[in-house]
C-alpha positions, -999 to 999 in steps of 0.1 A, spaced: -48 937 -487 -30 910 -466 4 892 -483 -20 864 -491 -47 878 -505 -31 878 -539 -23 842 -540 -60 832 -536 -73 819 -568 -111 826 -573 -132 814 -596 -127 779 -598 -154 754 -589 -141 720 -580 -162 690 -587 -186 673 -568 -168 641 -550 -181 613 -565 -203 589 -531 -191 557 -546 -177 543 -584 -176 545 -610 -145 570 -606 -130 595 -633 -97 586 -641 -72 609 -636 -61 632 -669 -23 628 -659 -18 593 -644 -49 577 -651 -51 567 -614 -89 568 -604 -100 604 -587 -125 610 -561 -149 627 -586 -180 607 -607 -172 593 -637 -200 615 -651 -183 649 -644 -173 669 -679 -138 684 -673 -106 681 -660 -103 656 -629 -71 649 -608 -63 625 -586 -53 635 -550 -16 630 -555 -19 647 -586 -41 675 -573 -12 681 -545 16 680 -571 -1 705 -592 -13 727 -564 24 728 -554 38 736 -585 10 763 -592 15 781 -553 21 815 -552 62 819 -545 57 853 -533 
């Protein structure tokens, strides 16, 4: 087992990204995302996505 191996998070299934609007807004600030409006769950936008994905990574 390498040091990273337990920071992977598996699992998860992003979305499809969206090929043009209409755009999902983005749960925190509303901004639109890159995913289609249609999709059922929880969409971030990329600055979001990056914010959360830094305040989520593994600190060792």
């Amino acid at each position: 087992m390498s040091d990273e191996d337990h920071c992977t998070i598996t699992g998860t299934v992003a979305p499809a990204k969206a090929d043009g609007p209409p755009y999902a807004e983005c749960v925190l600030c509303r901004e639109p995302t890159e995913y289609p409006e249609s999709y059922k769950g929880t969409t971030l936008c990329p600055v979001c996505e990056w914010q959360e994905a830094q305040r989520t990574a593994c600190s060792g």
